[in-house]
C-alpha positions, 0 to 999 in steps of 0.5 A: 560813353566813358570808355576812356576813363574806365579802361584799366591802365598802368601807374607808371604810364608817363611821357615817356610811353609817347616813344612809339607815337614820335617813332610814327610820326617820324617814320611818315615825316621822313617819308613824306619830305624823302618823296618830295626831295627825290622829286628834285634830286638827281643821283648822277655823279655829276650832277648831285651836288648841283641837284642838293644846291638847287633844292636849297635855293631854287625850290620853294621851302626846299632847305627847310624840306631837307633840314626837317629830312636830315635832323629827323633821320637823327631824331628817329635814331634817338626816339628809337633807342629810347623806345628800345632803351624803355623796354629793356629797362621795364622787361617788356621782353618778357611779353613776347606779344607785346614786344613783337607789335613794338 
Protein backbone atom coordinates (compact mmCIF):
# COMPACT_ATOMS: atom_id res chain seq x y z
CA UNK A 1 0.00 0.00 0.00
CA UNK A 2 1.39 3.22 -1.11
CA UNK A 3 -0.57 5.42 0.92
CA UNK A 4 2.13 7.55 1.86
CA UNK A 5 3.65 8.42 -1.36
CA UNK A 6 0.45 9.34 -2.87
CA UNK A 7 -1.09 11.73 -0.41
CA UNK A 8 -0.94 15.29 -1.80
CA UNK A 9 1.51 17.52 0.28
CA UNK A 10 2.77 21.18 0.16
CA UNK A 11 6.23 22.04 -1.36
CA UNK A 12 7.54 24.23 1.34
CA UNK A 13 6.87 21.32 4.03
CA UNK A 14 10.72 21.59 5.82
CA UNK A 15 11.93 21.14 9.42
CA UNK A 16 10.21 23.37 10.58
CA UNK A 17 6.74 21.71 10.07
CA UNK A 18 8.12 19.48 13.18
CA UNK A 19 7.13 22.42 15.71
CA UNK A 20 3.97 20.75 16.84
CA UNK A 21 5.36 17.34 17.30
CA UNK A 22 8.56 18.92 19.62
CA UNK A 23 5.53 20.93 21.37
CA UNK A 24 4.05 17.07 22.03
CA UNK A 25 6.90 15.45 22.81
CA UNK A 26 7.60 18.22 25.21
CA UNK A 27 4.22 18.58 26.83
CA UNK A 28 4.46 14.63 27.88
CA UNK A 29 8.25 15.17 29.26
CA UNK A 30 7.32 17.89 31.46
CA UNK A 31 4.36 15.83 32.65
CA UNK A 32 6.05 12.72 33.21
CA UNK A 33 9.36 14.30 35.17
CA UNK A 34 6.43 16.90 37.05
CA UNK A 35 4.90 13.48 38.46
CA UNK A 36 8.10 11.90 39.41
CA UNK A 37 9.49 15.21 41.10
CA UNK A 38 6.10 15.84 42.84
CA UNK A 39 6.85 12.26 44.43
CA UNK A 40 9.53 13.68 46.36
CA UNK A 41 8.96 17.14 46.54
CA UNK A 42 7.63 18.75 49.73
CA UNK A 43 5.66 22.37 49.43
CA UNK A 44 6.02 23.32 52.88
CA UNK A 45 7.87 26.49 53.52
CA UNK A 46 10.17 25.02 55.70
CA UNK A 47 11.04 22.12 54.11
CA UNK A 48 11.14 22.98 50.05
CA UNK A 49 14.50 23.92 49.82
CA UNK A 50 15.71 20.53 51.71
CA UNK A 51 12.85 18.72 49.42
CA UNK A 52 14.97 20.35 46.10
CA UNK A 53 18.21 19.32 47.65
CA UNK A 54 17.44 15.81 48.23
CA UNK A 55 15.91 15.14 45.09
CA UNK A 56 19.74 16.27 43.50
CA UNK A 57 21.52 14.16 45.99
CA UNK A 58 19.48 11.47 47.53
CA UNK A 59 17.23 10.34 44.51
CA UNK A 60 18.42 8.18 41.92
CA UNK A 61 18.91 10.19 38.40
CA UNK A 62 17.06 12.83 40.68
CA UNK A 63 19.24 16.06 39.14
CA UNK A 64 18.97 15.01 35.93
CA UNK A 65 14.80 14.51 36.30
CA UNK A 66 14.91 18.05 37.30
CA UNK A 67 17.45 19.73 34.75
CA UNK A 68 15.33 17.74 31.87
CA UNK A 69 12.01 19.21 34.03
CA UNK A 70 13.60 22.94 34.10
CA UNK A 71 15.13 23.33 30.54
CA UNK A 72 12.13 21.70 28.93
CA UNK A 73 9.67 24.19 30.49
CA UNK A 74 12.23 26.51 28.54
CA UNK A 75 12.52 24.54 25.22
CA UNK A 76 8.66 24.45 25.40
CA UNK A 77 8.30 28.16 25.39
CA UNK A 78 10.83 28.34 22.37
CA UNK A 79 9.00 25.66 20.28
CA UNK A 80 5.70 27.40 21.19
CA UNK A 81 6.68 30.67 19.84
CA UNK A 82 7.97 29.44 16.71
CA UNK A 83 5.18 27.11 16.31
CA UNK A 84 3.21 30.52 16.62
CA UNK A 85 5.83 32.72 14.94
CA UNK A 86 5.40 30.00 11.58
CA UNK A 87 1.89 30.19 11.45
CA UNK A 88 1.65 33.69 11.55
CA UNK A 89 4.40 34.02 8.96
CA UNK A 90 2.63 31.39 6.44
CA UNK A 91 -1.11 33.10 7.35
CA UNK A 92 -2.45 30.01 8.58
CA UNK A 93 -4.91 32.09 10.38
CA UNK A 94 -6.91 32.36 7.68
CA UNK A 95 -8.09 28.53 8.16
CA UNK A 96 -9.80 28.67 10.79
CA UNK A 97 -10.14 24.76 11.15
CA UNK A 98 -6.53 24.45 10.84
CA UNK A 99 -5.73 27.03 13.04
CA UNK A 100 -7.97 25.62 15.93
CA UNK A 101 -6.37 21.85 15.88
CA UNK A 102 -2.88 24.06 16.20
Amino acid sequence: NNSFMDLPSPTNISAWWNLGSLLGICLITQIITGLFLAMHYTPDTSMAFSSVAHIHRDVSYGWLIRSLHANGASFFFICIYFHIGRGMYYGSYMFKETWNTG
